[in-house]
N, C-alpha and C positions, 0 to 999 in steps of 0.2 A: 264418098257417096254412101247413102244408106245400103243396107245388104240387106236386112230384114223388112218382111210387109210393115210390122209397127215402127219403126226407123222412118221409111218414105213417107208414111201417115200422118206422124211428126213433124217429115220437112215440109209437108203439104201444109198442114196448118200454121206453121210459124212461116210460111211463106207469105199466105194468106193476113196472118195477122201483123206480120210487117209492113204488108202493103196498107194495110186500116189506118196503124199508128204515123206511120209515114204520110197519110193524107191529115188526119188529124192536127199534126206537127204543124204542119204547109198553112191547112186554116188558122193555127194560133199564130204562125208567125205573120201569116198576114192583116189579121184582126191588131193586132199591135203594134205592124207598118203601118193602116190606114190612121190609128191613133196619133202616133207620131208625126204624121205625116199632117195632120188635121191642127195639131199640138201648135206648128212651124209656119203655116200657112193661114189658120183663120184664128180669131181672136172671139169671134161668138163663143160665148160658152154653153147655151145649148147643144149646137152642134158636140163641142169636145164633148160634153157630158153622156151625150147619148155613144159616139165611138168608144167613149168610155166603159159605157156598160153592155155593150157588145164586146167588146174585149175582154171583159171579167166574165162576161159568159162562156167564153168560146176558152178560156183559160178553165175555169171550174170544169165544166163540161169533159174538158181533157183529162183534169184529176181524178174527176170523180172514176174516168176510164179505167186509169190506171199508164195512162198514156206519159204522163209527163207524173214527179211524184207531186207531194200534197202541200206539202214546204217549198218546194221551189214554184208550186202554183201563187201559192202565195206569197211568196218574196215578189215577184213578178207582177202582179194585183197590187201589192203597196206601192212600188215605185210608178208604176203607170198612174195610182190616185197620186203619189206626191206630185209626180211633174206636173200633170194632169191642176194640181190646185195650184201650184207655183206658178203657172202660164194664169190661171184666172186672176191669182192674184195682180201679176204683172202688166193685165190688160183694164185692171181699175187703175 
């Protein structure tokens, strides 16, 4: 446990900003479950296109935070566009 007032000030903030990044986390993972989920079940590609890019938003958005780092945002963004083109291709 902290002993000192800047110690507790500390734990207060990284409490604080756990709980931000932690929500953060939850929207990227869900933004890229409704994708997949969109990927499996509709064949429209309007639809995937646009899940698509609510996905790549909600992924940048985390990086640019600092949330998630800047490379894995974007490893993450490629394979969602590859599968993402592979299902369009697969449904001409």
């Amino acid at each position: 446990m902290a002993n000192t007032k800047s110690a507790e000030k500390r734990n207060r903030q990284a409490q604080k900003r756990r709980a931000r990044n932690v929500n953060v986390r939850t929207t990227v993972k869900d933004a890229v479950k409704s994708l997949r989920e969109t990927l499996t079940t509709t064949k429209d590609a309007a639809k995937t296109g646009e899940a698509l890019k609510a996905a790549t938003r909600t992924i940048s958005k985390a990086a640019s935070k600092g949330v998630i780092h800047k490379r894995a945002a974007s490893r993450r963004i490629s394979r969602l566009a590859k599968a993402t083109n592979r299902a369009k291709a697969a449904a001409k």
